[in-house]
N, C-alpha and C positions, 0 to 999 in steps of 0.2 A: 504494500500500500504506500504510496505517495505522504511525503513528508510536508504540508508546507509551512511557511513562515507566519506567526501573528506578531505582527509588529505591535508596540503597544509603549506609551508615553503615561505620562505623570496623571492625563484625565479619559485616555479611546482608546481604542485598538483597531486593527484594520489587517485582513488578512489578504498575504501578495498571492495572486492566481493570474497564470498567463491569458491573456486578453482571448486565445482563441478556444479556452476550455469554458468560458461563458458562451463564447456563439456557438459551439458544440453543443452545449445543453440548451440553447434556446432561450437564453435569460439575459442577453447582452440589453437587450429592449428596456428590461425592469431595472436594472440598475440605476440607484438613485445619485441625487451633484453633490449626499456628502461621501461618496468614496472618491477616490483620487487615481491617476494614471499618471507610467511614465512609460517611456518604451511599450514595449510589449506585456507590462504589466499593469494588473489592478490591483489595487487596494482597498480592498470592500470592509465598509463602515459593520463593524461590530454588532449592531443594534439592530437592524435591518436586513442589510443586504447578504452579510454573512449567513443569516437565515436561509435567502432565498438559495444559496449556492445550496447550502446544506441540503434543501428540499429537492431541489433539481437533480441532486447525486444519489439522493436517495439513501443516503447514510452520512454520519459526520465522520469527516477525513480526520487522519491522525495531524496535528499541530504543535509545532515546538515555539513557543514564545520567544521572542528576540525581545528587549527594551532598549528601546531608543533613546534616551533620557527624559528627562523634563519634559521636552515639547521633539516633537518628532520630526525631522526633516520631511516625513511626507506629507502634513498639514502645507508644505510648498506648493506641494507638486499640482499638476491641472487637476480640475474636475472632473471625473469621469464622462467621456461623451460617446453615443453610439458610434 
């Protein structure tokens, strides 16, 4: 099973998933503007969207936490767009 990252700062978290495992599952559409993007990944907002991933997969993936400090460099990054 697939490892991946929950990034996670002083106040969210946001989990990284390559942008083509959402259009895979069908759910690039629902993704909301508080998760974020760079390259070829997402960052899916903790509260919501990490939900949706989970539902689409049909089971919750294994996650290893990373902490970003304080405030996270990906609070920079764009806002997720189709």
């Amino acid at each position: 099973m697939k490892t991946y990252n929950l990034h996670i700062d002083a106040a969210h978290g946001w989990l990284a998933v390559p942008t083509w495992e959402l259009t895979d599952l069908g759910i690039e559409n629902n993704i909301s503007k508080f998760s974020y993007q760079s390259d070829c990944i997402a960052y899916l907002e903790q509260d919501c969207d990490l939900a949706k991933f989970i539902k689409a997969k049909g089971e919750t993936p294994a996650m290893k936490e990373v902490y970003d400090g304080k405030v996270s460099a990906i609070r920079d990054f764009e806002r997720f767009s189709k």
